[in-house]
Backbone as XML, in Angstrom:
<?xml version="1.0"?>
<chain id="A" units="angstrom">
  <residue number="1" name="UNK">
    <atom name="N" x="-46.903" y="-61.571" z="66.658"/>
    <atom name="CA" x="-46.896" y="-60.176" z="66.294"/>
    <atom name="C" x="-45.462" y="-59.722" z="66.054"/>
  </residue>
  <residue number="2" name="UNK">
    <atom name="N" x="-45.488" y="-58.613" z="65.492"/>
    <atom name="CA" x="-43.813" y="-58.373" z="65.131"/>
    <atom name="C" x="-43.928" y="-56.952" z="65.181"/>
  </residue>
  <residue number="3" name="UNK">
    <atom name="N" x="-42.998" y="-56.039" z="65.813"/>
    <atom name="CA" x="-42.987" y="-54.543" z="66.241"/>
    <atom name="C" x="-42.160" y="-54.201" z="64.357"/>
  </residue>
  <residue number="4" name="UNK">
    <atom name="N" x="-42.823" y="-53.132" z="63.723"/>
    <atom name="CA" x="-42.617" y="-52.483" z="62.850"/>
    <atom name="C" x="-41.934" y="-50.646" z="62.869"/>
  </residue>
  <residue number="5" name="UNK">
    <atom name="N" x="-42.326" y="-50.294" z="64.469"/>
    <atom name="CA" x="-41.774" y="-49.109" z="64.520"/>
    <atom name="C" x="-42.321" y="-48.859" z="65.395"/>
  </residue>
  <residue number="6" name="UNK">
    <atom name="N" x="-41.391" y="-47.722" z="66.132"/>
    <atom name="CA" x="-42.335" y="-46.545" z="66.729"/>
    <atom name="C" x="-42.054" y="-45.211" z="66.277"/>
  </residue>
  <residue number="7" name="UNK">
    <atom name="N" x="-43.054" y="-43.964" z="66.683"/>
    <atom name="CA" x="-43.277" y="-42.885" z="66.154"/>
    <atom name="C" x="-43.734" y="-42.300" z="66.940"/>
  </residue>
  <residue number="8" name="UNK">
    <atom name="N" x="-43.713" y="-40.643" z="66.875"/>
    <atom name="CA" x="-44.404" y="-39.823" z="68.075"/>
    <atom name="C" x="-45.742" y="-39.920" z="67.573"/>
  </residue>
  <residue number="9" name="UNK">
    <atom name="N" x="-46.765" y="-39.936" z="68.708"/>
    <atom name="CA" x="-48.015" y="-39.990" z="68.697"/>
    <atom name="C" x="-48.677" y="-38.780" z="68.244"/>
  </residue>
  <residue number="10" name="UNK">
    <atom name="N" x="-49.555" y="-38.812" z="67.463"/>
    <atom name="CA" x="-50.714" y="-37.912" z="67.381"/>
    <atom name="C" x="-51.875" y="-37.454" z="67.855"/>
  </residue>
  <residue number="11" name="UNK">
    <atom name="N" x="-51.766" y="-38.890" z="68.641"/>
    <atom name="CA" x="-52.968" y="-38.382" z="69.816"/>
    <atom name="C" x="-52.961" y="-38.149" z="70.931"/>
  </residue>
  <residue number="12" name="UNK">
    <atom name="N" x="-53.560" y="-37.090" z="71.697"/>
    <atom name="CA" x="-53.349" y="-35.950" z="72.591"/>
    <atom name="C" x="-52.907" y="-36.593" z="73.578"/>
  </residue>
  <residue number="13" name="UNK">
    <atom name="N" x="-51.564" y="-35.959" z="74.545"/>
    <atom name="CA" x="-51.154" y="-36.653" z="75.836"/>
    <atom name="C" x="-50.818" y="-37.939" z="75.454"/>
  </residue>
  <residue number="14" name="UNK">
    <atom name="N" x="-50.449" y="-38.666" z="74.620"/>
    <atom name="CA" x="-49.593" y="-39.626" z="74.268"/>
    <atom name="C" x="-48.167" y="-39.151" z="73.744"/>
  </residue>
  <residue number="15" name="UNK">
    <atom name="N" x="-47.328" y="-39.998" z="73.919"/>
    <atom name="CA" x="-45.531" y="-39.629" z="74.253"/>
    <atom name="C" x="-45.317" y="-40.569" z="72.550"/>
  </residue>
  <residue number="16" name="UNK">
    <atom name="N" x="-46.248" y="-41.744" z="72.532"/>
    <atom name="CA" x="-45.182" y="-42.259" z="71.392"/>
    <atom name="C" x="-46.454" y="-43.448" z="70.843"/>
  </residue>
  <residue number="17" name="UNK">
    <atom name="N" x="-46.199" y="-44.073" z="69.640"/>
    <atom name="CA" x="-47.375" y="-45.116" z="68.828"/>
    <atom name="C" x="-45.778" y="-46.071" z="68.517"/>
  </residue>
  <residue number="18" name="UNK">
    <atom name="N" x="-46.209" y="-47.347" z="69.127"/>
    <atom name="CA" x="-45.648" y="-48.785" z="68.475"/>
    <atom name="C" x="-47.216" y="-49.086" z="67.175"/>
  </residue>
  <residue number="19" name="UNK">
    <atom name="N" x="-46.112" y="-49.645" z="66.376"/>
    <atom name="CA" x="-46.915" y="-50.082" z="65.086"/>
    <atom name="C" x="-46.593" y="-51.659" z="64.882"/>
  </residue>
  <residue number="20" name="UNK">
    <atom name="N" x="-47.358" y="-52.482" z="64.926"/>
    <atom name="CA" x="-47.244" y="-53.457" z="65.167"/>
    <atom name="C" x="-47.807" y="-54.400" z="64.230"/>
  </residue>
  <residue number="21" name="UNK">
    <atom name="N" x="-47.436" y="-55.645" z="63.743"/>
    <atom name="CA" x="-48.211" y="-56.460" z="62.437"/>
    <atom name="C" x="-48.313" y="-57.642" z="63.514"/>
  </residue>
  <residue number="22" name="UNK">
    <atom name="N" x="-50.002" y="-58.075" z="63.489"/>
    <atom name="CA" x="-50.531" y="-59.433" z="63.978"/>
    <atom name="C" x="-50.376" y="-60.383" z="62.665"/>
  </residue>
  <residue number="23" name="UNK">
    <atom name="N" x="-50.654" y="-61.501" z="63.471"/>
    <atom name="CA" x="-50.499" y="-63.087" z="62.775"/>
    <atom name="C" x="-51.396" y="-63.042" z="61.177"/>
  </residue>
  <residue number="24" name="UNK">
    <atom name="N" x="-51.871" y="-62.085" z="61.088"/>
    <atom name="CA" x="-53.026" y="-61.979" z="59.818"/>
    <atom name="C" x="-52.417" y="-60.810" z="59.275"/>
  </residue>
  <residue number="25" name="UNK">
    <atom name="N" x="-51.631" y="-60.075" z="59.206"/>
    <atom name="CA" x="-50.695" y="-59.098" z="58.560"/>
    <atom name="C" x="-51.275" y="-57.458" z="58.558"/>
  </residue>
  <residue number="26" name="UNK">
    <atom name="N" x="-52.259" y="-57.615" z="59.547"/>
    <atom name="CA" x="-53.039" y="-56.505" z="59.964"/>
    <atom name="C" x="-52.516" y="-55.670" z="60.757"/>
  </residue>
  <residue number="27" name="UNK">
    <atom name="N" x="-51.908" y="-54.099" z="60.724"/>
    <atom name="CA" x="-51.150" y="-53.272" z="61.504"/>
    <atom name="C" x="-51.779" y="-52.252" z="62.292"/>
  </residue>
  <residue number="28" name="UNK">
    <atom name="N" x="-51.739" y="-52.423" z="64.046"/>
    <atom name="CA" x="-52.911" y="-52.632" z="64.567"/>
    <atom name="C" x="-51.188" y="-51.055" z="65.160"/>
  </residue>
  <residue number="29" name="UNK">
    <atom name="N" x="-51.404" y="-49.747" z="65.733"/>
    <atom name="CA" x="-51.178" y="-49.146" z="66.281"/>
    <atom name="C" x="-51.427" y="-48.868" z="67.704"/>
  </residue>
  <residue number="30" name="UNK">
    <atom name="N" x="-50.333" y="-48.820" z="68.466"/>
    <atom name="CA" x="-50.634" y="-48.584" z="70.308"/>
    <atom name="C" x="-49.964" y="-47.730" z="70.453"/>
  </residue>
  <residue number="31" name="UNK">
    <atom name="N" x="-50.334" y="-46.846" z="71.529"/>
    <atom name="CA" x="-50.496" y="-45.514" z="71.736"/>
    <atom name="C" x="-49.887" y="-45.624" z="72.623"/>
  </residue>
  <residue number="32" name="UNK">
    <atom name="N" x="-48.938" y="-45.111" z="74.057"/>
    <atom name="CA" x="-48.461" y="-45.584" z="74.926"/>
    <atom name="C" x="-47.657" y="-44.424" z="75.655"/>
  </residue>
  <residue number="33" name="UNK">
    <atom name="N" x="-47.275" y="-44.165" z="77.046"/>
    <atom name="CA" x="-46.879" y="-43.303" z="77.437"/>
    <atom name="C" x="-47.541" y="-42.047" z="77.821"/>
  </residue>
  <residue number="34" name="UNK">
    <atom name="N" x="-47.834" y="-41.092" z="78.809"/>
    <atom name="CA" x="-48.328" y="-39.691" z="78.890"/>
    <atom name="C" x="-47.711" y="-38.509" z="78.426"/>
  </residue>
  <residue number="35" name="UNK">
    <atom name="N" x="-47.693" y="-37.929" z="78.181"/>
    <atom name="CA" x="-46.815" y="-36.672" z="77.637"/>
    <atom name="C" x="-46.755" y="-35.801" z="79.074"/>
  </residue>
  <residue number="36" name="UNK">
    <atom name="N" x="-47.416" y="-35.920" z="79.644"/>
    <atom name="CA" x="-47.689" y="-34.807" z="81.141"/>
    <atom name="C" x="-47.226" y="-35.134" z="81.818"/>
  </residue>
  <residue number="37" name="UNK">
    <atom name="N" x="-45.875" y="-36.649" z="82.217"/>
    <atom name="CA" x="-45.678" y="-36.790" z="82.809"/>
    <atom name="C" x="-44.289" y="-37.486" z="82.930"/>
  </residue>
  <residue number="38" name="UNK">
    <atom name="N" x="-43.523" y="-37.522" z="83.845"/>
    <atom name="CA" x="-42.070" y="-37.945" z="83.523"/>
    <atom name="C" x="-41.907" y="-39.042" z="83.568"/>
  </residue>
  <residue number="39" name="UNK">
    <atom name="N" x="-40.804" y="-40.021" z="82.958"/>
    <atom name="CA" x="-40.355" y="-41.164" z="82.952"/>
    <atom name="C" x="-39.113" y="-41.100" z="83.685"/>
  </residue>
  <residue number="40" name="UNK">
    <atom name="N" x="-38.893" y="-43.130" z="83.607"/>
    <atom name="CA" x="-37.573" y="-43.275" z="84.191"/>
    <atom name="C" x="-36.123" y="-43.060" z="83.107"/>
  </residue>
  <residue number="41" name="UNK">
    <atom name="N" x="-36.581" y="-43.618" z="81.579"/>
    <atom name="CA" x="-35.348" y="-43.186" z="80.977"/>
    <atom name="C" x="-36.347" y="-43.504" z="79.305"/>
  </residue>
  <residue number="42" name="UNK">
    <atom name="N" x="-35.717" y="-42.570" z="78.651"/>
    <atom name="CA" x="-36.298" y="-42.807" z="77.488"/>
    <atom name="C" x="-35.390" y="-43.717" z="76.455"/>
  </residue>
  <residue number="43" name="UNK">
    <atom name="N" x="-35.995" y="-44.788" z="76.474"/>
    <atom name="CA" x="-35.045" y="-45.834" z="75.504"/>
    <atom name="C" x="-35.484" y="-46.107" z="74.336"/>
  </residue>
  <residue number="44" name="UNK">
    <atom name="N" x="-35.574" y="-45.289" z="73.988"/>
    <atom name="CA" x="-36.774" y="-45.710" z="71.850"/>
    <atom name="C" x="-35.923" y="-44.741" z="71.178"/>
  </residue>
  <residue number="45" name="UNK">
    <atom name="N" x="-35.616" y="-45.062" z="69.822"/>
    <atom name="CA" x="-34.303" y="-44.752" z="68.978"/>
    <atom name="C" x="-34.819" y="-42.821" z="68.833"/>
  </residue>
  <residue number="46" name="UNK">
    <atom name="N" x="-35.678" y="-42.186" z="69.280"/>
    <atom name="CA" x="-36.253" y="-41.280" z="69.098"/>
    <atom name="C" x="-35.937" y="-40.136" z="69.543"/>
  </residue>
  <residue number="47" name="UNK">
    <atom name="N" x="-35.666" y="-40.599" z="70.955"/>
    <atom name="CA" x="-35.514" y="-40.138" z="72.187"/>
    <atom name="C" x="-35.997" y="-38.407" z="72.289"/>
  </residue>
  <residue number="48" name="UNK">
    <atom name="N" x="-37.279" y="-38.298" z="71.879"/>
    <atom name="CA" x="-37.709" y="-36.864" z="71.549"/>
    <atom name="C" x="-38.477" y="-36.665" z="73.204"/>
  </residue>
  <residue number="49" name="UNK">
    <atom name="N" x="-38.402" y="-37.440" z="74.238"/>
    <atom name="CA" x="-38.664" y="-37.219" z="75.655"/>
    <atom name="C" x="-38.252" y="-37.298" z="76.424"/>
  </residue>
  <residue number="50" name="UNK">
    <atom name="N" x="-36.646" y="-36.760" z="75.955"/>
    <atom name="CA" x="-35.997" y="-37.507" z="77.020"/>
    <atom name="C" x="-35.571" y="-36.313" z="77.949"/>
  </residue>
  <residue number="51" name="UNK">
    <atom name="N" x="-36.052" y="-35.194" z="77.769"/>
    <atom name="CA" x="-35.520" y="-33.969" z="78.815"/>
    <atom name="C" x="-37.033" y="-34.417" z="79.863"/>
  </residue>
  <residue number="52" name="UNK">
    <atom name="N" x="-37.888" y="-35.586" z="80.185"/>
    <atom name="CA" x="-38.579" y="-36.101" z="81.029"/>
    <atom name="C" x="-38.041" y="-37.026" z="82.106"/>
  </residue>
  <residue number="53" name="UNK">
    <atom name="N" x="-36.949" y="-37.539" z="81.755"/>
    <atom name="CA" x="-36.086" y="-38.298" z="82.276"/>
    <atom name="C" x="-35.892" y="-38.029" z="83.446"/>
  </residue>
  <residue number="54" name="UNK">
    <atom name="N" x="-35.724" y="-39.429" z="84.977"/>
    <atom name="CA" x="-36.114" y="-38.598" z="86.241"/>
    <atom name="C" x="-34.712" y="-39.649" z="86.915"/>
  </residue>
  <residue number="55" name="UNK">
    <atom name="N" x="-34.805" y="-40.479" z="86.426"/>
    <atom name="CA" x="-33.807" y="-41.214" z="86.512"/>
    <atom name="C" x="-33.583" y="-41.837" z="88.486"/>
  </residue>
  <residue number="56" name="UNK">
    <atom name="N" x="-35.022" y="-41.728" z="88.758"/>
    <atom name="CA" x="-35.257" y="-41.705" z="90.543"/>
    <atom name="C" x="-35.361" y="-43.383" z="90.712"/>
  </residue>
  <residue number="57" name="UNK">
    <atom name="N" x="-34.976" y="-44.263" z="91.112"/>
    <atom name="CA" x="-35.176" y="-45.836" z="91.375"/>
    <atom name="C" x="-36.049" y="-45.885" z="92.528"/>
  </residue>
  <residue number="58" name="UNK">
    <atom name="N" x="-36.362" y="-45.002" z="92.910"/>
    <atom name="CA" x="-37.320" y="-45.408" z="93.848"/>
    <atom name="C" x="-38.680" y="-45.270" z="93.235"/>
  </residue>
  <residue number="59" name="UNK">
    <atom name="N" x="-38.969" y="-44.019" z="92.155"/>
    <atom name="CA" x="-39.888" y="-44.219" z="91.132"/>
    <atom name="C" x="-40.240" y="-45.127" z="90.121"/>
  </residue>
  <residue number="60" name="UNK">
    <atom name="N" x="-39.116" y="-45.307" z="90.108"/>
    <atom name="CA" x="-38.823" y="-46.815" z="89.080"/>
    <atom name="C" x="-39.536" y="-47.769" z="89.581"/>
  </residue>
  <residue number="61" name="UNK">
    <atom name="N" x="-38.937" y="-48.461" z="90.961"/>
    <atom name="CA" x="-39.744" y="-49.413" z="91.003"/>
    <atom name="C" x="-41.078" y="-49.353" z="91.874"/>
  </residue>
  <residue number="62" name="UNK">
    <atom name="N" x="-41.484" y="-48.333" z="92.139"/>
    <atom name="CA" x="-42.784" y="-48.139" z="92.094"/>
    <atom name="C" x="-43.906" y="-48.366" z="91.166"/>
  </residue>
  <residue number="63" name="UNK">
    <atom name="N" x="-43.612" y="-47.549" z="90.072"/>
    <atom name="CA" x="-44.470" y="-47.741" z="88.592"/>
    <atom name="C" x="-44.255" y="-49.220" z="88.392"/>
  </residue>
  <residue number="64" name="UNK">
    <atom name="N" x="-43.142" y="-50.213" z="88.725"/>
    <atom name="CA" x="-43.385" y="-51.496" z="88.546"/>
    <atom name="C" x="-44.103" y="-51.836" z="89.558"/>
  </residue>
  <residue number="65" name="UNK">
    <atom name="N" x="-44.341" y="-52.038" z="90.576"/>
    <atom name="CA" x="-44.996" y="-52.639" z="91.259"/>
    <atom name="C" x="-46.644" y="-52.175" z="91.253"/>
  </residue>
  <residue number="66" name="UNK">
    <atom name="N" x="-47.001" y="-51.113" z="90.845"/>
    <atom name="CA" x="-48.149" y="-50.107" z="90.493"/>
    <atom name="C" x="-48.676" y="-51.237" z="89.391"/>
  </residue>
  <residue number="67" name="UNK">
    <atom name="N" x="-47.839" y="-51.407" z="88.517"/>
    <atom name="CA" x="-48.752" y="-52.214" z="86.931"/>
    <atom name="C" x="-47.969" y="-53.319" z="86.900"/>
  </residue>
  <residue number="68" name="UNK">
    <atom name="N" x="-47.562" y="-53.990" z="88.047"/>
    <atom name="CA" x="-47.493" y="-55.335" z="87.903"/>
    <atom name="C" x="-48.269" y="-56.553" z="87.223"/>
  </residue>
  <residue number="69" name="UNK">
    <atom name="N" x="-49.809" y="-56.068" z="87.474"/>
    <atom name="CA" x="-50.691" y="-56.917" z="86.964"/>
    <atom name="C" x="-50.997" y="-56.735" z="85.135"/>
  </residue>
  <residue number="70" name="UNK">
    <atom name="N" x="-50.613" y="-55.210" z="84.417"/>
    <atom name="CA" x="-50.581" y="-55.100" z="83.243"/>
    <atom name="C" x="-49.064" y="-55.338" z="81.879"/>
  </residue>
  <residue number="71" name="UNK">
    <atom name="N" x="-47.786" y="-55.339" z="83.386"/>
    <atom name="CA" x="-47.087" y="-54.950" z="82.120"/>
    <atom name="C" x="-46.058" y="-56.118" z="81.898"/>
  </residue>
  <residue number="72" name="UNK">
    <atom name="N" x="-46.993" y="-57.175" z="82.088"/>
    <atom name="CA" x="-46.001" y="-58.538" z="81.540"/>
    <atom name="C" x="-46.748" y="-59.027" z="80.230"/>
  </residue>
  <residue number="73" name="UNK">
    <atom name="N" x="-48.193" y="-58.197" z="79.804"/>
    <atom name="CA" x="-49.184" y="-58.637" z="78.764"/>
    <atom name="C" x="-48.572" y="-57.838" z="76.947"/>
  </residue>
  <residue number="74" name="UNK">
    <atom name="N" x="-47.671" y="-58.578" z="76.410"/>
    <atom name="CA" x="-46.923" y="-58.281" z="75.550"/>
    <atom name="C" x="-47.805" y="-57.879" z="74.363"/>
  </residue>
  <residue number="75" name="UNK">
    <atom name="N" x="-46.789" y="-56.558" z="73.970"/>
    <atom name="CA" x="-47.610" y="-55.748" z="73.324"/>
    <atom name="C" x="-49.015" y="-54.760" z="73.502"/>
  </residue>
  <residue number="76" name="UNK">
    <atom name="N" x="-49.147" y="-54.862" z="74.577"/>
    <atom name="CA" x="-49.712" y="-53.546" z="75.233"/>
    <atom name="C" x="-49.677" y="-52.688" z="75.461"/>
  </residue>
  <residue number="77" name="UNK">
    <atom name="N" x="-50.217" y="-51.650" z="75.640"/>
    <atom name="CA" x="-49.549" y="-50.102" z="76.059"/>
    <atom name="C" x="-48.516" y="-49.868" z="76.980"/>
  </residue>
  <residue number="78" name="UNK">
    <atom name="N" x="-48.986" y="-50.999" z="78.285"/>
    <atom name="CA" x="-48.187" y="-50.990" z="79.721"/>
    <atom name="C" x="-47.117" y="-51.724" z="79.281"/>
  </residue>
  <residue number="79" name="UNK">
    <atom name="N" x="-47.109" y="-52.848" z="78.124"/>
    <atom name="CA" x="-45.703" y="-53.432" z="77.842"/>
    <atom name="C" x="-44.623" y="-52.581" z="77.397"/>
  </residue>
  <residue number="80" name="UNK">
    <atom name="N" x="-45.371" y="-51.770" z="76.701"/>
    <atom name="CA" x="-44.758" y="-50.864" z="76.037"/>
    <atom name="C" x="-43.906" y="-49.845" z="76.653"/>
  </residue>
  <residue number="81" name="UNK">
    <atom name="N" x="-45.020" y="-49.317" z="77.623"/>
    <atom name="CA" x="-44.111" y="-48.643" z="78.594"/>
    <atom name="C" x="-42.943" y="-48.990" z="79.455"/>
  </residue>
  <residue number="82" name="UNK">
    <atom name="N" x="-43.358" y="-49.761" z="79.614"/>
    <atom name="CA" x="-42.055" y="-50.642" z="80.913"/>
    <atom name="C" x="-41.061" y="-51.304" z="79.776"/>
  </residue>
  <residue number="83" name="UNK">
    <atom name="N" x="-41.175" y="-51.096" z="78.969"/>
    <atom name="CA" x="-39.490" y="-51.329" z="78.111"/>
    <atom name="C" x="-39.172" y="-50.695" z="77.615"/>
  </residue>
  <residue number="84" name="UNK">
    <atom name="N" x="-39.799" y="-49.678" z="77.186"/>
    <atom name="CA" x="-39.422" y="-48.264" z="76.247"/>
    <atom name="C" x="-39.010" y="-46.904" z="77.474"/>
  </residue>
  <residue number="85" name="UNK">
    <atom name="N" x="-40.027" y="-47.064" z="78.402"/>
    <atom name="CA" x="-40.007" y="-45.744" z="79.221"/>
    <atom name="C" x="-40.056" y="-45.769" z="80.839"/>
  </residue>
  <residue number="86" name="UNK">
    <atom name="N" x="-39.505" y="-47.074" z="81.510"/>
    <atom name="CA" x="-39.377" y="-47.986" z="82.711"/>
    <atom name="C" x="-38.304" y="-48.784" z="82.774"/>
  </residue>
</chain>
């Protein structure tokens, strides 16, 4: 797969859409992030969330240990999050 962009989301309570092209050249969109809720730092060239920014390490690695089991699965929403907004 190969990341093509991201963009603010259009759909409700989402923060941001990765656009993404699979092995068959098919551009499959993920939705990713809450809007209702704060992050650790906003790192996407966008940075249109970043007055969410909490910048707390003890939150930090909470939310990692919380989706440990989702956010090593590349290209996922939770991947997404934990490198863009974790």
């Amino acid at each position: 797969m190969q990341l093509l962009g991201i963009d603010v989301s259009g759909k409700k309570h989402k923060k941001y859409v990765a656009h993404v092209k699979d092995k068959y050249g098919l551009i499959k969109a993920v939705h990713f992030g809450d809007s209702r809720y704060e992050h650790y730092e906003d790192k996407t060239r966008i940075k249109i969330y970043k007055y969410l920014n909490h910048y707390d390490d003890v939150r930090r690695k909470s939310y990692k240990a919380r989706h440990e089991a989702t956010r090593h699965k590349k290209w996922s929403p939770s991947w997404f999050s934990d490198k863009y907004l974790w």
